[in-house]
KOLKE-318151 format. One record per residue: residue number from 1; residue in three letters; chain; x, y, z of N, C-alpha, C in turn. Coordinates in nm, 4 decimals. Example, Ala and Ser with C-alpha at 12.3 -4.5 7.8 and 13.67 -1.06 7.14 Angstrom:
BEGIN
pos, code, unit, n.xx, n.yy, n.zz, ca.xx, ca.yy, ca.zz, c.xx, c.yy, c.zz
1, ALA, A, 1.3190, -0.5690, 0.7800, 1.2300, -0.4500, 0.7800, 1.3200, -0.3300, 0.7800
2, SER, A, 1.2850, -0.2250, 0.7080, 1.3670, -0.1060, 0.7140, 1.2900, 0.0030, 0.7870
//
This chain:
BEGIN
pos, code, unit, n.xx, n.yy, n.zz, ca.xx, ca.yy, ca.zz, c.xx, c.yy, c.zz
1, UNK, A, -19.8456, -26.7281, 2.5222, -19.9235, -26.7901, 2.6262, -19.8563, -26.9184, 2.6757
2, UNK, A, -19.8299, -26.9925, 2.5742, -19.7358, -27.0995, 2.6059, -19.5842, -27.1048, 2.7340
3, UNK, A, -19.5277, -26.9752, 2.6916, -19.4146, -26.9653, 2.7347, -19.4722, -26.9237, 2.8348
4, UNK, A, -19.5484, -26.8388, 2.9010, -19.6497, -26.7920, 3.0690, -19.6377, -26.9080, 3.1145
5, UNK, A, -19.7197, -27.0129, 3.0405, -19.7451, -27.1538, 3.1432, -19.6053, -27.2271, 3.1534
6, UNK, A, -19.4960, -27.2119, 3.0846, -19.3880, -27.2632, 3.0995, -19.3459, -27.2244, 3.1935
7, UNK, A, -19.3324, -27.0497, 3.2318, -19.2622, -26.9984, 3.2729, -19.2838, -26.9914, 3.4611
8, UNK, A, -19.4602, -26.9650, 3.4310, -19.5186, -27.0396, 3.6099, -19.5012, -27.1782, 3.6398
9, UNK, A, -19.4727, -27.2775, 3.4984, -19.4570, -27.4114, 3.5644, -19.3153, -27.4273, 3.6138
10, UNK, A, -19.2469, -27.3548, 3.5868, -19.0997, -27.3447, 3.6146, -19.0369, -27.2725, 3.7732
11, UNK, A, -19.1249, -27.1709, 3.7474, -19.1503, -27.1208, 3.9141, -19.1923, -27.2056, 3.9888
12, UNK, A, -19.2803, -27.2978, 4.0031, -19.3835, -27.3503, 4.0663, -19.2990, -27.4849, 4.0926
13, UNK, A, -19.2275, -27.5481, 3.9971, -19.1308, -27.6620, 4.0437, -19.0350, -27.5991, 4.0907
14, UNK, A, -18.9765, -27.4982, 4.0910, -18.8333, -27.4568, 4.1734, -18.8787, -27.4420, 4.2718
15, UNK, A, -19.0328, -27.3696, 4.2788, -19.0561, -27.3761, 4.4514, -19.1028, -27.4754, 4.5492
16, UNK, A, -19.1562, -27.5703, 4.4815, -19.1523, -27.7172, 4.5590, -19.0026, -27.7653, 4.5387
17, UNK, A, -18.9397, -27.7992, 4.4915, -18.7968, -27.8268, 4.5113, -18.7335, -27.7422, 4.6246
18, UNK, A, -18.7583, -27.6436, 4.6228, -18.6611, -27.5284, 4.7282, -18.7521, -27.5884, 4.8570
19, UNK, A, -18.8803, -27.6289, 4.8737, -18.9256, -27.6153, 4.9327, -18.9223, -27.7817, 5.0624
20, UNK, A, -18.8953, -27.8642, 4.9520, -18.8708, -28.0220, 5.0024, -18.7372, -28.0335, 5.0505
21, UNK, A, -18.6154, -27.9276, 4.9903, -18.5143, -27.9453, 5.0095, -18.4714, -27.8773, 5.1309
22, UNK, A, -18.5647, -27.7573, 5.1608, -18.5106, -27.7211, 5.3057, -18.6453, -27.8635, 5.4000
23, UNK, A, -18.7046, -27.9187, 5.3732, -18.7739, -27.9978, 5.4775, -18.6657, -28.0882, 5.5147
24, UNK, A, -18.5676, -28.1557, 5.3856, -18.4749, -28.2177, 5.4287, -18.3660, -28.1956, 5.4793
25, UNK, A, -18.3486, -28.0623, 5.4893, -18.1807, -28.0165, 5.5505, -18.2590, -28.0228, 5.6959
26, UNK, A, -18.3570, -27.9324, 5.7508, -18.4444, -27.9288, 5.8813, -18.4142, -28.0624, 5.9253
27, UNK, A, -18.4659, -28.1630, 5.8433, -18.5062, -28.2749, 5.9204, -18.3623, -28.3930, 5.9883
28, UNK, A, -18.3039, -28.3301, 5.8497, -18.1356, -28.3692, 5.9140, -18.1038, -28.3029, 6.0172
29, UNK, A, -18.1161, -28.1851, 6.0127, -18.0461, -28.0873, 6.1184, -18.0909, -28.1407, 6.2854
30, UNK, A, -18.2393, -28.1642, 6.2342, -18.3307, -28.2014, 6.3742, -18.2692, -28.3812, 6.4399
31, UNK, A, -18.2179, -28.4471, 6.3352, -18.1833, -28.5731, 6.3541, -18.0401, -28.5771, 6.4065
32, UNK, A, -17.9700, -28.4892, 6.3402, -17.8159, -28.4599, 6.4034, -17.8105, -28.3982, 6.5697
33, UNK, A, -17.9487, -28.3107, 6.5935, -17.9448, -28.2507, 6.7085, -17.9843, -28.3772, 6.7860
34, UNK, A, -18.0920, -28.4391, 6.7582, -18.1479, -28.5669, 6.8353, -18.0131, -28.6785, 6.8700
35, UNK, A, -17.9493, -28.6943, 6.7331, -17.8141, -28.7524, 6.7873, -17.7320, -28.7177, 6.8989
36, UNK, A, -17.6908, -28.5831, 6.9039, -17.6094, -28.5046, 6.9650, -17.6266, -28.5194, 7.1223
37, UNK, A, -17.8000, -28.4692, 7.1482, -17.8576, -28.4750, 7.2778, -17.8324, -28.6396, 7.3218
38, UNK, A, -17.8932, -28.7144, 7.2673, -17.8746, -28.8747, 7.2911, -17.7274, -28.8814, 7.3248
39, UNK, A, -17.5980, -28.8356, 7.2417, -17.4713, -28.8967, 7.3284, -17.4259, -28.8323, 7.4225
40, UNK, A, -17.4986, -28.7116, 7.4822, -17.4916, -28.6462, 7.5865, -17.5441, -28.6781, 7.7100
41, UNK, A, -17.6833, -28.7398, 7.6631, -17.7374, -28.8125, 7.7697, -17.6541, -28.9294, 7.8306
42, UNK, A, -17.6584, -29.0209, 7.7305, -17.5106, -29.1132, 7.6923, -17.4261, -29.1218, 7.8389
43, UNK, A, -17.3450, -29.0003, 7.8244, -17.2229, -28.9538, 7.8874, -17.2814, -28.9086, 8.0269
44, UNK, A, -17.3457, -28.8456, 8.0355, -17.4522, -28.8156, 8.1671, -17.4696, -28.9117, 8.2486
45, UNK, A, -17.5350, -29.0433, 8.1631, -17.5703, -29.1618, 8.2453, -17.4432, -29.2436, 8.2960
46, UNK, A, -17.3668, -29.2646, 8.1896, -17.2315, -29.3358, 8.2687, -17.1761, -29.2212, 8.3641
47, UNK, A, -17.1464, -29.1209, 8.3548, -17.1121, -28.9928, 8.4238, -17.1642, -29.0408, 8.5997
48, UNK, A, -17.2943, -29.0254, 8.5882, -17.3613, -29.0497, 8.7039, -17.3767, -29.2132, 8.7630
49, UNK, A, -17.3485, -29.3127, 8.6965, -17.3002, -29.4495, 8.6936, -17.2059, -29.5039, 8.7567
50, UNK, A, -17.0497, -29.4309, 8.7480, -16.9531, -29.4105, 8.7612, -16.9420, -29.3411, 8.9111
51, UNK, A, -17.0193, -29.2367, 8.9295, -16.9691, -29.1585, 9.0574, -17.0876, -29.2319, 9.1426
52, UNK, A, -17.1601, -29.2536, 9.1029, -17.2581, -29.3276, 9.2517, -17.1391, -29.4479, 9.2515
53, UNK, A, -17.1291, -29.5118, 9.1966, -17.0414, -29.6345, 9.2035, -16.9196, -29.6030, 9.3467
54, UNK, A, -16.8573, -29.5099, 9.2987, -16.7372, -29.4593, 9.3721, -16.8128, -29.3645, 9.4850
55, UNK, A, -16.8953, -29.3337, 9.5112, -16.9938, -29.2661, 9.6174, -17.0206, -29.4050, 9.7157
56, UNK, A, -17.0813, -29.4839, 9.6433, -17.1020, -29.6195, 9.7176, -16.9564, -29.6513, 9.8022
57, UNK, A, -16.8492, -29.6825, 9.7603, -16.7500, -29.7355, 9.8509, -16.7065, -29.6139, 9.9300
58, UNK, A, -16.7151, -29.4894, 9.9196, -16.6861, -29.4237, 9.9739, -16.7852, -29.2995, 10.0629
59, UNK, A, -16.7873, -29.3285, 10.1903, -16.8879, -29.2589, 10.2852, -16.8683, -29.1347, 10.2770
60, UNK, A, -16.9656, -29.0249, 10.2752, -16.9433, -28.8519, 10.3135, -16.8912, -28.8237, 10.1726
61, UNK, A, -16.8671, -28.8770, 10.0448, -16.8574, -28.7826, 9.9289, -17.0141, -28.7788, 9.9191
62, UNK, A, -17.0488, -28.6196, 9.8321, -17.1415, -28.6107, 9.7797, -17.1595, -28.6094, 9.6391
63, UNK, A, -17.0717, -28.6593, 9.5421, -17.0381, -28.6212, 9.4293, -17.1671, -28.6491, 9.3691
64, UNK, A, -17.1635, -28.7787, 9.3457, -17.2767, -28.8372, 9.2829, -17.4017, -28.8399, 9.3015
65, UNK, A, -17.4687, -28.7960, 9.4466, -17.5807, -28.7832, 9.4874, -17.6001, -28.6184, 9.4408
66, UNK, A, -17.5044, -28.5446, 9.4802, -17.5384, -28.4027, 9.3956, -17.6140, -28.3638, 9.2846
67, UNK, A, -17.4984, -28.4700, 9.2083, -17.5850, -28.4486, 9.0266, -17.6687, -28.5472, 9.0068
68, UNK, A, -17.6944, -28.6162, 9.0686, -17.8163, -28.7316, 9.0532, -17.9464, -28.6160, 9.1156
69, UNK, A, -17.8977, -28.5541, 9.1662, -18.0577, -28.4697, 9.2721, -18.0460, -28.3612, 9.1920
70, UNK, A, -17.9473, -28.2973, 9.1263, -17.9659, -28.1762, 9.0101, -18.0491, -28.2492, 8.8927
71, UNK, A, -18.0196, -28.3853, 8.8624, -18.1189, -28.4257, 8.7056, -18.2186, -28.4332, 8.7184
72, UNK, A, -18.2176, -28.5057, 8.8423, -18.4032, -28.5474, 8.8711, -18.4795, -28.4386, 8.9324
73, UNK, A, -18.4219, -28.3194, 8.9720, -18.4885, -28.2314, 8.9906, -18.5580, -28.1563, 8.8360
74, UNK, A, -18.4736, -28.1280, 8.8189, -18.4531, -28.0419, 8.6574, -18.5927, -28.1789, 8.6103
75, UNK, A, -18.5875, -28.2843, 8.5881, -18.6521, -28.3784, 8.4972, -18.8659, -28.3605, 8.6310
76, UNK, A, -18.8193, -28.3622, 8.7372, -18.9317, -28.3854, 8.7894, -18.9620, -28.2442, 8.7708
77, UNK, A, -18.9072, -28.1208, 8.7314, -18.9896, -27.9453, 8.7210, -19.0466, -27.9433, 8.5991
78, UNK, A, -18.9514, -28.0378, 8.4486, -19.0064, -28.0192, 8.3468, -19.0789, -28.1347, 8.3048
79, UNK, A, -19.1395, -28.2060, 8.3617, -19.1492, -28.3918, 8.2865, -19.2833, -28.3538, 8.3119
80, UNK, A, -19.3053, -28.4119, 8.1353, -19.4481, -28.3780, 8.0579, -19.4436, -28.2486, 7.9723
81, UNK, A, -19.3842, -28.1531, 7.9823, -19.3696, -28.0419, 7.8960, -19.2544, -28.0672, 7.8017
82, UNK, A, -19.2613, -27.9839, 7.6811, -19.1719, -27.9351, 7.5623, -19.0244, -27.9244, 7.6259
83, UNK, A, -19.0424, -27.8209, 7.7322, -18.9094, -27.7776, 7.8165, -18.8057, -27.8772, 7.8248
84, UNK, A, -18.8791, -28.0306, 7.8877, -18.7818, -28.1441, 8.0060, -18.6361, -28.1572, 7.9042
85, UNK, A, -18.6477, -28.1708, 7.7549, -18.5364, -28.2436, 7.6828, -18.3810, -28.0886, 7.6964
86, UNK, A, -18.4647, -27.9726, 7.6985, -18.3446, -27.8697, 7.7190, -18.2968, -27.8602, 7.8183
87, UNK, A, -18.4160, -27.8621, 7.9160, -18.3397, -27.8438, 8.0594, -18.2383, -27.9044, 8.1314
88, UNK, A, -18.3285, -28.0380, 8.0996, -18.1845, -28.1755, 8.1164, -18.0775, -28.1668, 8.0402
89, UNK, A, -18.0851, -28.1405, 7.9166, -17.9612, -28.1048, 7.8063, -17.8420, -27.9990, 7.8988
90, UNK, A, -17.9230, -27.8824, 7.9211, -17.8112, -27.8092, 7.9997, -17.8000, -27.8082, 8.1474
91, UNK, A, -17.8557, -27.9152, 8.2066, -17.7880, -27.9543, 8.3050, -17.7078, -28.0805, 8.3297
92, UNK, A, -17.7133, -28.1091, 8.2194, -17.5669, -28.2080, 8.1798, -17.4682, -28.1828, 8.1327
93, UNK, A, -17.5159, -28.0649, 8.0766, -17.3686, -27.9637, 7.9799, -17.3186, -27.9270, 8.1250
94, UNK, A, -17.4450, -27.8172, 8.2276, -17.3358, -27.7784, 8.3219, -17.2673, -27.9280, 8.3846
95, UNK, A, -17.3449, -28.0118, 8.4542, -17.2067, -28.1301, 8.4787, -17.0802, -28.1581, 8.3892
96, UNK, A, -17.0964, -28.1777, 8.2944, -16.9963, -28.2193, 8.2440, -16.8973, -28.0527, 8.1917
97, UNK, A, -16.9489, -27.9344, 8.2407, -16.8341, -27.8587, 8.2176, -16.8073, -27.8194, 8.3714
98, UNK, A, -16.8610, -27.8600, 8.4815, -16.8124, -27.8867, 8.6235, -16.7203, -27.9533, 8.6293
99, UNK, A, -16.6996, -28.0669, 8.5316, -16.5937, -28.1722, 8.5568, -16.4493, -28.1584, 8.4571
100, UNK, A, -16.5160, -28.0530, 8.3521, -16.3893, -28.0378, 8.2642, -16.3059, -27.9105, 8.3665
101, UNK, A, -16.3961, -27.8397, 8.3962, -16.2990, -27.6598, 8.4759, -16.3496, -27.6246, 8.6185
102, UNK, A, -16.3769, -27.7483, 8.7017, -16.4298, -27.6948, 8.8408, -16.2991, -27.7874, 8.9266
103, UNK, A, -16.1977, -27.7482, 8.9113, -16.0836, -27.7712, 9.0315, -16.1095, -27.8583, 9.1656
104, UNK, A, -16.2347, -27.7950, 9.2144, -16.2777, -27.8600, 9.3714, -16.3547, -27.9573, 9.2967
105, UNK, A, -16.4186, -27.9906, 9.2078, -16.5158, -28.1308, 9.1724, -16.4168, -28.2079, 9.1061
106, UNK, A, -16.3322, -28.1677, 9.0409, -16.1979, -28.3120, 9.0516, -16.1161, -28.3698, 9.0951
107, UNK, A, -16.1037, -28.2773, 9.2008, -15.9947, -28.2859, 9.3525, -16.0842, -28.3733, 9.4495
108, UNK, A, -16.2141, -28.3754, 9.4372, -16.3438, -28.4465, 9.5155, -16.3002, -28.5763, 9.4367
109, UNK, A, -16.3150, -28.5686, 9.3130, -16.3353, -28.7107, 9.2730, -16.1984, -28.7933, 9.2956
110, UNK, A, -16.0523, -28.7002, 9.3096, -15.9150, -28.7694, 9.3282, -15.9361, -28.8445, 9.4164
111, UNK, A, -15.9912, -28.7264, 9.5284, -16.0037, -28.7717, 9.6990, -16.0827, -28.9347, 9.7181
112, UNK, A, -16.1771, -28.8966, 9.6271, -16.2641, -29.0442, 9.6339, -16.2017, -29.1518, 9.6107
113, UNK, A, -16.0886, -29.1433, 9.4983, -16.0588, -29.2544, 9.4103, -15.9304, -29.2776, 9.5092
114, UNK, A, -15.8914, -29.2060, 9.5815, -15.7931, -29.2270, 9.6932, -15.8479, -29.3240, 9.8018
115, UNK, A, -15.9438, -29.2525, 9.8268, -16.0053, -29.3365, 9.9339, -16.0913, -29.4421, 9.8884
116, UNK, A, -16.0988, -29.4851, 9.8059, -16.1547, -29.6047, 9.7525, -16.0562, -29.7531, 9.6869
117, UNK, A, -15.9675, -29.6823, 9.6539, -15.8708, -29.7675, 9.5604, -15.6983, -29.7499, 9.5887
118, UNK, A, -15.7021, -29.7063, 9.7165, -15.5730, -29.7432, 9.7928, -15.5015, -29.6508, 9.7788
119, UNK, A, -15.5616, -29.5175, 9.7851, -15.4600, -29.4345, 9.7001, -15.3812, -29.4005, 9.5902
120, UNK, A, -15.4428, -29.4141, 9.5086, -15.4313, -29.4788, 9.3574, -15.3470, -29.3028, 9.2983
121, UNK, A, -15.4560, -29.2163, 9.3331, -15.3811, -29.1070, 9.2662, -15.2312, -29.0650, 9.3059
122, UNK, A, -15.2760, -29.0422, 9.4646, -15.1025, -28.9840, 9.5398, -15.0193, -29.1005, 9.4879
123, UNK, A, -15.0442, -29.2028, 9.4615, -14.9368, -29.3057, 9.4301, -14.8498, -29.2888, 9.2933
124, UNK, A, -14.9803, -29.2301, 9.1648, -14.9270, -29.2024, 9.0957, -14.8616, -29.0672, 9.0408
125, UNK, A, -14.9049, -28.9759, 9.1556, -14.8555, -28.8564, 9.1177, -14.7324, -28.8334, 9.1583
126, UNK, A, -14.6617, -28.9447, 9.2761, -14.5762, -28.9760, 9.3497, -14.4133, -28.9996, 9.2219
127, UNK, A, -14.5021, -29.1118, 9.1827, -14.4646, -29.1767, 9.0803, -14.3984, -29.0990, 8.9628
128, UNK, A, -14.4592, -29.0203, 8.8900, -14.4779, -28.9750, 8.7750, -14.5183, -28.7914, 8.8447
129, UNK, A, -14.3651, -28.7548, 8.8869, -14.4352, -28.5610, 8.9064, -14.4170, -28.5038, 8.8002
130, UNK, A, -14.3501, -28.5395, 8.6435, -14.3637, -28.4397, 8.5887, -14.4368, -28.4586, 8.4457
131, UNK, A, -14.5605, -28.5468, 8.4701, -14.6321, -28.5129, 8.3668, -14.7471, -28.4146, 8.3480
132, UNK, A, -14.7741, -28.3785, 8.2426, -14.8702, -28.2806, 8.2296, -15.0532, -28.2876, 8.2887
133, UNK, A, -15.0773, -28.2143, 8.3118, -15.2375, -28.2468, 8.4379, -15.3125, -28.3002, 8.3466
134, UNK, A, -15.3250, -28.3021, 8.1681, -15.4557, -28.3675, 8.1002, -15.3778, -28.5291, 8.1236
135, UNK, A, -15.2614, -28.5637, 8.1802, -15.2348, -28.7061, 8.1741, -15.2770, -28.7777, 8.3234
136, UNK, A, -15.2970, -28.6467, 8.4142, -15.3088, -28.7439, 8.5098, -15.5099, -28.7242, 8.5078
137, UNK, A, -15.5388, -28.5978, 8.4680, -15.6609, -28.6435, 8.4388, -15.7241, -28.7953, 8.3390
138, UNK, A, -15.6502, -28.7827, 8.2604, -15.7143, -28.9134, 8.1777, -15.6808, -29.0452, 8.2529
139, UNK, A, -15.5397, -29.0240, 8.3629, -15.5554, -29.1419, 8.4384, -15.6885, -29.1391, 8.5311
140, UNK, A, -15.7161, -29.0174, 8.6377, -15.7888, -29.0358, 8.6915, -15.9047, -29.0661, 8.6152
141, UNK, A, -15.9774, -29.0029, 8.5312, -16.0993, -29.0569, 8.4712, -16.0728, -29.1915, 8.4345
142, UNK, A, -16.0263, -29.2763, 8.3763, -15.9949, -29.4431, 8.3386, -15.9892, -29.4917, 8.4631
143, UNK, A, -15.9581, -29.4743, 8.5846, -15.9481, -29.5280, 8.7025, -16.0347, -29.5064, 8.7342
144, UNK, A, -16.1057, -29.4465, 8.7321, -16.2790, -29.4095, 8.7726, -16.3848, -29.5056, 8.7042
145, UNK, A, -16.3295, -29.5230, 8.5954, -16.4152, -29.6522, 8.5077, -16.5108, -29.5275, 8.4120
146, UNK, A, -16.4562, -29.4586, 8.3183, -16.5156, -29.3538, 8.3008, -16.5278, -29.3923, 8.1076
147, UNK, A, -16.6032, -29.4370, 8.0341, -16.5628, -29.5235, 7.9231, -16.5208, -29.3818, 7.7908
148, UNK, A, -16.4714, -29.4082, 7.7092, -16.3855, -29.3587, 7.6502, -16.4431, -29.2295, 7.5996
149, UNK, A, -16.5672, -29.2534, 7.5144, -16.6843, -29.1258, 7.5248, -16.6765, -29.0398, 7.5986
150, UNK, A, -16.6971, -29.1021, 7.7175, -16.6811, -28.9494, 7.8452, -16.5640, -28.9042, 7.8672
151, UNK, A, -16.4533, -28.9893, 7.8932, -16.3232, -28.9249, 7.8803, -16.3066, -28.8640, 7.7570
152, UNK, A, -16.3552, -28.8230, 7.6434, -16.2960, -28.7735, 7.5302, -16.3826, -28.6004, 7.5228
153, UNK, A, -16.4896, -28.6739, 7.5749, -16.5609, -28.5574, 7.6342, -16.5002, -28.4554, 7.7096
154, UNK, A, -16.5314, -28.5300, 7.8222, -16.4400, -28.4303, 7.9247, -16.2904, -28.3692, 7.9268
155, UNK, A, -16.1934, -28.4303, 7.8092, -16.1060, -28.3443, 7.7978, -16.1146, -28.3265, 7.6849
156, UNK, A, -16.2245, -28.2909, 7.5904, -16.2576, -28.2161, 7.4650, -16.1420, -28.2886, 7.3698
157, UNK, A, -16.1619, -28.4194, 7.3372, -16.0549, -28.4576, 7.2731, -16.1016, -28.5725, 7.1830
158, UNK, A, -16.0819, -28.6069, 7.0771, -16.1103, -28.7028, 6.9921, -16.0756, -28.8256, 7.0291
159, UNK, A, -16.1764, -28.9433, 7.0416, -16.1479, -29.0950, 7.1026, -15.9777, -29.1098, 7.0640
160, UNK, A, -15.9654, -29.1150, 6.9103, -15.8683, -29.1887, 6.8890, -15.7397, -29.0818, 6.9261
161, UNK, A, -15.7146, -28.9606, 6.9605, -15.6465, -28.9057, 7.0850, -15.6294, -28.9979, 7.2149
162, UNK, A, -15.7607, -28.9894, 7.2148, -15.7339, -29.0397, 7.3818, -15.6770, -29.1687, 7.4391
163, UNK, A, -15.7306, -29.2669, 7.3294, -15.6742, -29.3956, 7.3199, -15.4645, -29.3900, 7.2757
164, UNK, A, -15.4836, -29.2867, 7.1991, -15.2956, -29.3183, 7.2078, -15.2520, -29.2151, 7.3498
165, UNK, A, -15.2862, -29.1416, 7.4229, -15.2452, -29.0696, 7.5203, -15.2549, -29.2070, 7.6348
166, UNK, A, -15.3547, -29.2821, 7.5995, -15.3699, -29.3804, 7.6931, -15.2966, -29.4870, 7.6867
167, UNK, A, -15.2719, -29.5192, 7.5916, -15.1587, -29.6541, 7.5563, -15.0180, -29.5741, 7.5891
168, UNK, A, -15.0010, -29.4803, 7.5646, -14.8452, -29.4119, 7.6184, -14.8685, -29.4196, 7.7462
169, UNK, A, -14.9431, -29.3703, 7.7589, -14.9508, -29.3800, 7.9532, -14.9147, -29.4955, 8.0178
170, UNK, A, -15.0156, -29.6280, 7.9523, -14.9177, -29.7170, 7.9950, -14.7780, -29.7114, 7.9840
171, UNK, A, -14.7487, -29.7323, 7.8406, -14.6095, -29.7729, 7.7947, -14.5137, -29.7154, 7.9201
172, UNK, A, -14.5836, -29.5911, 7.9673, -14.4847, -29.5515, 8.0316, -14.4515, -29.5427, 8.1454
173, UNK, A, -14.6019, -29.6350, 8.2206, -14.6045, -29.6656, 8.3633, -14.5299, -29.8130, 8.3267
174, UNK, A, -14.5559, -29.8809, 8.2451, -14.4684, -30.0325, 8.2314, -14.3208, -30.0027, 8.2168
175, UNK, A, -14.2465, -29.9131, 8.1495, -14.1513, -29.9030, 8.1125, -14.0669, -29.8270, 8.2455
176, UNK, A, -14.1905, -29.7656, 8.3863, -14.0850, -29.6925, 8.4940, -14.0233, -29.8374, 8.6046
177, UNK, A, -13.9784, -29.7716, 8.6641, -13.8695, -29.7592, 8.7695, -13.9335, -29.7356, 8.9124
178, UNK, A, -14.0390, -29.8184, 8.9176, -14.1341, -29.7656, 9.0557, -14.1604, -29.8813, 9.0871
179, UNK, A, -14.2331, -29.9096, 9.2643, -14.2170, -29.9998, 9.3165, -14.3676, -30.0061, 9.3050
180, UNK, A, -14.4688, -29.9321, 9.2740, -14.5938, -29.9457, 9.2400, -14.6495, -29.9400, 9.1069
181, UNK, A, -14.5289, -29.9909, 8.9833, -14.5815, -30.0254, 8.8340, -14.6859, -30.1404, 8.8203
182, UNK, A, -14.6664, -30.2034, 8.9125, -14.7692, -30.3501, 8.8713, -14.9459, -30.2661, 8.9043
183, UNK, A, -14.9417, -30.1774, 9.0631, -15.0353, -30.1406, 9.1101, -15.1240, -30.0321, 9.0022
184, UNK, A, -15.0456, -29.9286, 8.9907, -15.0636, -29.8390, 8.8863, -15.1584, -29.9296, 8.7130
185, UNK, A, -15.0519, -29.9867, 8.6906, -15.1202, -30.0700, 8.5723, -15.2664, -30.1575, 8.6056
186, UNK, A, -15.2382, -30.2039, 8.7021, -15.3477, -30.3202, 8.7430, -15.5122, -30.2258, 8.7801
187, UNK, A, -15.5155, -30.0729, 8.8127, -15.5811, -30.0140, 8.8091, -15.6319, -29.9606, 8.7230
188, UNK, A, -15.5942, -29.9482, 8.5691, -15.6248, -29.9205, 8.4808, -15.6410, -29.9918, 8.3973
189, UNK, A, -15.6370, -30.1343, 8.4382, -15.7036, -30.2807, 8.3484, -15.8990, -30.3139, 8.4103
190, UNK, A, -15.9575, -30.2490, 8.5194, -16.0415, -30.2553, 8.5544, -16.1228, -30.2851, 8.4520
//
């Protein structure tokens, strides 16, 4: 009889143990997702920060008013329901995978940063034809004022990647042979 009550008290603590221990993996899991969404939002907001900014000096782009009227739509269909935190979630995923593989929405944003900042890109593509397109992307995003998060984002790349792709970049706009090294650099000290 003894060993019965041992043997249900033994069941009976493994199953509150099994049972607290998945509350705590859940509750991590739910806190890691809450993280996750938060630096997405994060990136969203400077995302959209950034291009109204460069929308502002520049007349007839729609970049930034686009995805500013895609969030707040998405947020004014779901706001007050369960839904609003996914919907917005993946309509920031789609922005920000518009901006990693949509050709015409980064050629929009070159165009902008051309016409805003003196021609900043043709100058440097002028400059520098044979580097690889994630270098002149990470120039264009840093010239955009795009903070390191989102650039690491958007080219799916780990900060401390991006920061040495970025310090070479200098090194290697300081180290050319161009009559627009001071210009080039001085745009990416913003």
């Amino acid at each position: 009889m003894g060993a019965l009550a041992l043997l249900i008290t033994a069941i009976l603590a493994t199953l509150v143990l099994y049972f607290w221990a998945r509350k705590a993996q859940l509750e991590k899991q739910l806190l890691q997702e809450r993280e996750e969404n938060d630096r997405i939002m994060s990136i969203a907001e400077d995302l959209q920060g950034r291009l109204n900014a460069l929308q502002g000096r520049q007349k007839g782009s729609d970049i930034g008013l686009d995805m500013l009227d895609r969030l707040f739509e998405q947020y004014y269909v779901y706001e007050g329901t369960d839904n609003l935190q996914p919907k917005v979630l993946k309509e920031v995923r789609t922005l920000v995978e518009g901006l990693r593989g949509n050709s015409k929405l980064r050629q929009s944003l070159e165009k902008s940063l051309n016409d805003s900042h003196d021609g900043v890109m043709k100058r440097f593509r002028y400059a520098f034809p044979a580097l690889k397109e994630e270098d002149y992307l990470l120039y264009m995003f840093t010239v955009a004022g795009f903070s390191s998060t989102t650039i690491s984002t958007l080219l799916e790349k780990d900060k401390p990647y991006v920061y040495n792709r970025l310090y070479r970049l200098k090194e290697r706009i300081k180290n050319a042979d161009t009559a627009d090294r001071d210009f080039l650099l001085s745009q990416l000290e913003r």
